[in-house]
Structure formats: C-alpha cells, structure tokens
KEKE-3310 file (N, C-alpha, C; in steps of 0.2 Angstrom, whole numbers, plus 5000, padded with zeros to 4 digits):
npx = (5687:5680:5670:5677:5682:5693:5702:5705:5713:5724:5727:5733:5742:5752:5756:5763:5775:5778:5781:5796:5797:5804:5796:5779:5768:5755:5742:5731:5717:5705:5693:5695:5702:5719:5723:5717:5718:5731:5733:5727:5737:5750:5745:5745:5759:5776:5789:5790:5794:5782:5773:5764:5757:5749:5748:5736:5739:5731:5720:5718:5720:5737:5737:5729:5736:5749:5744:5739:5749:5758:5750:5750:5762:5766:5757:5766:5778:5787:5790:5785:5782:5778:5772:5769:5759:5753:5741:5732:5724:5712:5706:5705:5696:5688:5682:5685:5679:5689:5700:5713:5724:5739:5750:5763:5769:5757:5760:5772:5770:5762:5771:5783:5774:5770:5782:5784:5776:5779:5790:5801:5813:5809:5812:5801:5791:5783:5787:5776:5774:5766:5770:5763:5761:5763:5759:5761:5760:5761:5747:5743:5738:5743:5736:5738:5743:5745:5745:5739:5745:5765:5776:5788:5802:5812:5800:5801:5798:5792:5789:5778:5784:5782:5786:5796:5795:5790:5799:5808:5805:5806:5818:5822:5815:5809:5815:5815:5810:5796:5795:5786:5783:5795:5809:5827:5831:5822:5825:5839:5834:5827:5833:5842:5834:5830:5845:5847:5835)
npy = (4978:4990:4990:4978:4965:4956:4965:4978:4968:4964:4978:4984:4973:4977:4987:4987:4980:4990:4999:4994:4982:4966:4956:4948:4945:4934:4932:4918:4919:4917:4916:4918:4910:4906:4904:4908:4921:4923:4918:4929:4937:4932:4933:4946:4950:4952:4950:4951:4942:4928:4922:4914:4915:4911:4895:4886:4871:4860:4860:4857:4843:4836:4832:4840:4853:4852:4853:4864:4873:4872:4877:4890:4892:4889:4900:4912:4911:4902:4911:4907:4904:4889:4894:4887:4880:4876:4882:4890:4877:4881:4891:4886:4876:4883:4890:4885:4871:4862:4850:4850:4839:4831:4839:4840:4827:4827:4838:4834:4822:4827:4836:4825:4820:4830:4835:4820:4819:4829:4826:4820:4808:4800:4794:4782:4783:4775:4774:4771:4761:4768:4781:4788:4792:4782:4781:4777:4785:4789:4798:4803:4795:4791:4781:4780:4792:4808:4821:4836:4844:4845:4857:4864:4866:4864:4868:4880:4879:4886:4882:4889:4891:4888:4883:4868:4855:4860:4868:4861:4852:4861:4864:4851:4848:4857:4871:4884:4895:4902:4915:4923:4937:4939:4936:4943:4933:4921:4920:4915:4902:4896:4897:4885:4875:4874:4870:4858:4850)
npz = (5084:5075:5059:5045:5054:5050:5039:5046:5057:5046:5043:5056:5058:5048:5050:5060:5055:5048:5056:5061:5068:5072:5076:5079:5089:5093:5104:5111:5117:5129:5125:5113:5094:5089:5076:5065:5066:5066:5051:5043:5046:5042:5029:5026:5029:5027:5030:5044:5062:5066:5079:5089:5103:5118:5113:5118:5123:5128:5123:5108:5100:5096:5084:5077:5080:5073:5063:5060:5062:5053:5042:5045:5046:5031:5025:5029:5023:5030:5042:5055:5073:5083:5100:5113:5127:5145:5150:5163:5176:5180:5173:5161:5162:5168:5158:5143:5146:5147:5155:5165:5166:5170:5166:5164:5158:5145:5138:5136:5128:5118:5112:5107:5099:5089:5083:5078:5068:5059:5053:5061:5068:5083:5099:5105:5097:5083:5066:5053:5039:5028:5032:5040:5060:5075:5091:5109:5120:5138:5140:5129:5115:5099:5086:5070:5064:5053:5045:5034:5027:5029:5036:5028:5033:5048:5060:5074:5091:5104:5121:5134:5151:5167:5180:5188:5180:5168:5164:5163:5153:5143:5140:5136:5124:5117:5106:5113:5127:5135:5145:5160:5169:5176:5188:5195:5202:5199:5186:5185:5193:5185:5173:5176:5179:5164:5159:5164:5159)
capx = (5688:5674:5671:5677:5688:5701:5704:5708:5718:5728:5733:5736:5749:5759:5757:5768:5780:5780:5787:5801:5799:5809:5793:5773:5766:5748:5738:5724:5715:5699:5689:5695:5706:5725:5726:5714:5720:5741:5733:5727:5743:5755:5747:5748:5765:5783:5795:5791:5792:5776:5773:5759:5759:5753:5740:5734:5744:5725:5713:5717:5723:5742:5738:5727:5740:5753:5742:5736:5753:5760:5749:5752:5770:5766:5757:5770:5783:5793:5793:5779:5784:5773:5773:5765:5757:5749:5735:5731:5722:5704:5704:5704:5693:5679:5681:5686:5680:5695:5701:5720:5726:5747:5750:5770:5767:5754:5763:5780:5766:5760:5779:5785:5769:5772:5787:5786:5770:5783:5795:5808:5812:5811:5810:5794:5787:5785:5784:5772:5776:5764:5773:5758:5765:5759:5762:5758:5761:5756:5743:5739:5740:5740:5738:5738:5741:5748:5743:5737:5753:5770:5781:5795:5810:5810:5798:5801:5792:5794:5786:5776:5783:5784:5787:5802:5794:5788:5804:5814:5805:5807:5824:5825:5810:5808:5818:5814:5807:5791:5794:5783:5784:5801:5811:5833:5831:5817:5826:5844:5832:5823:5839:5845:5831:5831:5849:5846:5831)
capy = (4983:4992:4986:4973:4963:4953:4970:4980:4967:4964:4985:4983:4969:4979:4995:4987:4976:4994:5002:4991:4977:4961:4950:4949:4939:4934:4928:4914:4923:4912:4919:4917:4906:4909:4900:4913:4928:4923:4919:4937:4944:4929:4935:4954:4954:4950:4949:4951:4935:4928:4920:4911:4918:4904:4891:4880:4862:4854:4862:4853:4837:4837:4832:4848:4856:4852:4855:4873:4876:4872:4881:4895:4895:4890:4905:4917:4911:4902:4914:4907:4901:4889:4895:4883:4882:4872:4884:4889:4873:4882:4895:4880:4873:4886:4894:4882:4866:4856:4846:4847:4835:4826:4845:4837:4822:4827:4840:4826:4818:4831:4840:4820:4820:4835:4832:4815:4821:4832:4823:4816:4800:4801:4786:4779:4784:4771:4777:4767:4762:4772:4788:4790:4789:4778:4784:4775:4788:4790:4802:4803:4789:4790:4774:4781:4800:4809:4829:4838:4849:4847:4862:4865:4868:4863:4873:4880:4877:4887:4882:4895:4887:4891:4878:4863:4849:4861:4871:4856:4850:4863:4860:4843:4846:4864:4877:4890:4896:4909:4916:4930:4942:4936:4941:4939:4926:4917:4917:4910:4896:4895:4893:4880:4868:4873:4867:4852:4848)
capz = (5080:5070:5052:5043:5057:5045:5037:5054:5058:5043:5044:5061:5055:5042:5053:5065:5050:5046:5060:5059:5073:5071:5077:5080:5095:5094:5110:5112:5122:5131:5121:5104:5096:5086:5071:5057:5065:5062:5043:5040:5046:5038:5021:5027:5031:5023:5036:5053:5062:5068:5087:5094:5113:5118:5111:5122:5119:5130:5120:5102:5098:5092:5075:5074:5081:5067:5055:5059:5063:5047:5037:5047:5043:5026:5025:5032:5020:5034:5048:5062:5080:5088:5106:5116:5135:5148:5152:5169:5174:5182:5169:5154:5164:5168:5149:5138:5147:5147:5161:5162:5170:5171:5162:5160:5156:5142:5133:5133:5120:5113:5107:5104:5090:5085:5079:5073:5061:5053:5050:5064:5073:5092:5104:5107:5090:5077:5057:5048:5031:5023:5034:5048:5065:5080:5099:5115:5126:5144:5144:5123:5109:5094:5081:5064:5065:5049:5044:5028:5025:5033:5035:5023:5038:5056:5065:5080:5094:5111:5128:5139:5154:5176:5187:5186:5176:5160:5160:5160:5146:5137:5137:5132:5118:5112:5105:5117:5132:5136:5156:5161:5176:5181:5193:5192:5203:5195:5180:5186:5193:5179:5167:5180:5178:5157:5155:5167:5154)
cpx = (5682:5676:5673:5687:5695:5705:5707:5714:5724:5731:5734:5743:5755:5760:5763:5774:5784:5785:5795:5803:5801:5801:5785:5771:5757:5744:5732:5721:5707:5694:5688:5702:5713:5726:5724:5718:5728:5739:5731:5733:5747:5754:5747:5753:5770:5787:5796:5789:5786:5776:5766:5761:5752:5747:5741:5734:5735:5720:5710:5720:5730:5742:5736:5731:5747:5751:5741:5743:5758:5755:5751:5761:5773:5765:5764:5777:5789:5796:5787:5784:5779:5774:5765:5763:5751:5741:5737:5725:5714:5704:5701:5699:5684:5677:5681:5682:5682:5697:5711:5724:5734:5747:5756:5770:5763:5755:5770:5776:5765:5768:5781:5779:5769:5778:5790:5782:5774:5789:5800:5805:5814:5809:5805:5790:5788:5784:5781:5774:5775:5765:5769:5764:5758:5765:5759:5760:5757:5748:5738:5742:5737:5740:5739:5738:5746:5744:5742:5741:5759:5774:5788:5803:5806:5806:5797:5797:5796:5787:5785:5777:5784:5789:5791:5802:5794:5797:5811:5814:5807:5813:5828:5821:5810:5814:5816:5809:5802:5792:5791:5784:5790:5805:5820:5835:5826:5821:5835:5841:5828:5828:5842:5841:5829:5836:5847:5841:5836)
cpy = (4985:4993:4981:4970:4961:4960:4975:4975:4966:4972:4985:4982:4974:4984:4993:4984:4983:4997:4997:4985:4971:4954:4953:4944:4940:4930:4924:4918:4917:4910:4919:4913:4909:4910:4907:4918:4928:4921:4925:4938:4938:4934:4943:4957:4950:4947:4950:4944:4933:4921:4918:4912:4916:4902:4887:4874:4858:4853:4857:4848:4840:4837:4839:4852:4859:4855:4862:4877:4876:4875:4888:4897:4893:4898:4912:4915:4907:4907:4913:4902:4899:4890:4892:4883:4876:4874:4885:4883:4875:4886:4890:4877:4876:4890:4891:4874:4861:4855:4845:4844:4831:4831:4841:4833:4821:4832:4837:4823:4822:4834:4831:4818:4824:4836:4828:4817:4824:4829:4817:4811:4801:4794:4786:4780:4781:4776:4771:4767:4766:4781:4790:4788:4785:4779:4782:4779:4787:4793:4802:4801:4791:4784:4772:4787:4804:4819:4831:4843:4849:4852:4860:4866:4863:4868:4874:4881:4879:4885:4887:4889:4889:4889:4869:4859:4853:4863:4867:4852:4853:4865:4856:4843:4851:4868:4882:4892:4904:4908:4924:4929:4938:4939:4940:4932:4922:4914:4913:4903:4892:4890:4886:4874:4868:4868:4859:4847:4845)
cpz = (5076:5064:5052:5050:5054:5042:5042:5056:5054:5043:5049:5061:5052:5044:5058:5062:5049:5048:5061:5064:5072:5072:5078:5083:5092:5099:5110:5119:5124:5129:5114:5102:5089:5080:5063:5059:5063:5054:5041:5042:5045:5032:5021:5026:5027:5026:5041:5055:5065:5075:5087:5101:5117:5115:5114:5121:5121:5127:5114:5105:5094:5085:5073:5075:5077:5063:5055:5061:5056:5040:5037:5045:5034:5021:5025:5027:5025:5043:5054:5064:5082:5094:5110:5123:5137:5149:5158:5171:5176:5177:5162:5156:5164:5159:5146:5139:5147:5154:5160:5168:5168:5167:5160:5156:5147:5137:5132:5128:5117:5108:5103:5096:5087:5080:5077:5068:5060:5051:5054:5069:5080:5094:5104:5102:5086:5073:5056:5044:5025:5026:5039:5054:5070:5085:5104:5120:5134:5143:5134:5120:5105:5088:5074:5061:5058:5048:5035:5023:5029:5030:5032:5027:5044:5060:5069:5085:5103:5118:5131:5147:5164:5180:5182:5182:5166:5157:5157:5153:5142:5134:5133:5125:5114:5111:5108:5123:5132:5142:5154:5169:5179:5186:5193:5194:5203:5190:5181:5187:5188:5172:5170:5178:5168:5154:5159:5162:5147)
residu = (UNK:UNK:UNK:UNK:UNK:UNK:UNK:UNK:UNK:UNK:UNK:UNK:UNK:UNK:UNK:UNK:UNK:UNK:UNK:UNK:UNK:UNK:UNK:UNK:UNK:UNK:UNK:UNK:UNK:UNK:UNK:UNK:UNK:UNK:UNK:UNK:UNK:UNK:UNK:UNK:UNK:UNK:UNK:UNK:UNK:UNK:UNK:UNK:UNK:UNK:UNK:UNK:UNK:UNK:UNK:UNK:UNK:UNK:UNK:UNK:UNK:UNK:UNK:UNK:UNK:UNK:UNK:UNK:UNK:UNK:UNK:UNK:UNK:UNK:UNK:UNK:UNK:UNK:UNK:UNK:UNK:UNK:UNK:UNK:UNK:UNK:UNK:UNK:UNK:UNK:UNK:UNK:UNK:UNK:UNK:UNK:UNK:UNK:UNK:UNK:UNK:UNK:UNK:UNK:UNK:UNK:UNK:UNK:UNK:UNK:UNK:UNK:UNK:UNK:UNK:UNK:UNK:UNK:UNK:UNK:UNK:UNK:UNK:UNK:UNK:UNK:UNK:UNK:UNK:UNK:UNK:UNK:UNK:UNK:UNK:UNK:UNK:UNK:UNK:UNK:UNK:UNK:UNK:UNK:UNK:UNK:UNK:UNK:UNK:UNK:UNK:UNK:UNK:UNK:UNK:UNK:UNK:UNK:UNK:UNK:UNK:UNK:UNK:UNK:UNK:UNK:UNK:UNK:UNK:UNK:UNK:UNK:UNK:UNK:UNK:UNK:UNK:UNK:UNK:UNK:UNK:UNK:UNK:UNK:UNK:UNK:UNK:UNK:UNK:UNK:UNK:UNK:UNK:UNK:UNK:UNK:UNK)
# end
C-alpha cells in the first residue's frame, strides 16, 4: 500500500470490523512474516476475531511461537486463533530456506510445547520446578523452554492440514482444522481421518 504501511493496514482492519464480519484471517505469505501485521490490527480492531492463516510451525522454534502468539492475543483482548501449517516442503525450502523434514512427526512436538509453555500437562512433557518445561521429542527437544508472556485463556490453535497423518493430528491436538480447495468427498474423508485422530 502507499504511505504509511501500519496505517493502511490498521484502516483496512477496522474497514472490515466495520462492515460487520464475525472474523479477520491474516496470511504468512513467503515473503513477509504474521506476527506485526495481527498487532496493528489487534490494536485497530475491538471485536472481530483474529486468525493466522497459516504461520509456518518449521520456520520458528515453538517457544517463539507461543510467545508471539500470546502477545498477539494479549493484544486483541482474547480474540487471536493460531492457525498453524506444515508449509509445502520445496516452497519452505526455496524461499525461506528451511528443510522440512518428518512434517508429522515435527509438528506432534511442536503443538505438545506449545501447550505445555502455556500452561498444561501432556505426556511426555516434564514441568520443572521453576515452571520451564523440558521435552525429548522425536524430532525437537527442548531442556529448559518457558516464554515471556502466557495467554490469559486457552488459546486456540487450528491446523492447516491435507493428507492422513496431519489431519489426524489435528484431531487428537488442535481445536480446529484449515482444508482448502475441497471437494464433498475430500471432506467426508478428511472428517474420517479427524475423528480417527
């Protein structure tokens, strides 16, 4: 946008609160990253709820991940969704230079530190005494992982997910699922391997 970008995008924000829509997705695009742009339009906006569509679980580390998602819903008064995703694995690859590798496998650690650093008790996650966690996952461990703000509620956290292994995850670990371009029978086989999860 020309002029002042933050300002552009905060009327954007409240142009669309305005018109009366129930929600506001915001995309990581390859090229630029999530987390500033949902702060301009958390403190733009009052009550439309706010979406990450999708940030790239490979990109950061989980702990960054908590963090910048709890200020974001600090921000927003309680209304951010983080919506989460594998990446496609050449595009992460040729743009961002991440390497993704055991995609299931590697966000199952990421959502289980996710939401231990906020607060709850899952298998495999000790609590530390002093409230840090420690996680020997398969694919990433953490030994002493805590964050600089935890969110005031449970924050939910939907999966962008395709093929059997994510959707099923997204079953057993997220509150919600992202599908695009579906088709009816996509999505019967889709819900089949959710509720399976």
């Amino acid at each position: 946008p020309d002029g002042d970008a933050t300002r552009e995008l905060a009327r954007r924000a409240r142009a669309i609160e305005a018109a009366g829509f129930d929600s506001l997705s915001y995309a990581e695009l390859l090229e630029g990253e999530v987390f500033a742009p949902l702060m301009v339009i958390a403190q733009a906006t009052a009550r439309i709820g706010l979406l990450s569509r999708v940030v790239s679980a490979f990109a950061r580390s989980p702990v960054l991940l908590a963090s910048a998602a709890a200020w974001v819903d600090e921000a927003a008064g309680g209304r951010f969704t983080l919506g989460l995703g594998a990446s496609v694995p050449h595009e992460a690859h040729e743009y961002l230079g991440v390497v993704v590798d055991r995609p299931a496998a590697r966000m199952r650690d990421t959502l289980l530190i996710l939401r231990a650093i906020w607060g709850e008790d899952l298998p495999g996650v000790q609590r530390l005494p002093d409230g840090r966690i420690a996680y020997p996952g398969p694919v990433i461990q953490v030994e002493s992982a805590r964050v600089d703000l935890l969110p005031r509620r449970r924050l939910p956290i939907y999966l962008a997910a395709a093929g059997p292994l994510m959707l099923r995850l997204a079953g057993e670990l997220a509150d919600g699922v992202i599908l695009e371009l579906t088709t009816p029978s996509y999505l019967h086989w889709a819900w089949t391997q959710i509720r399976q999860g």
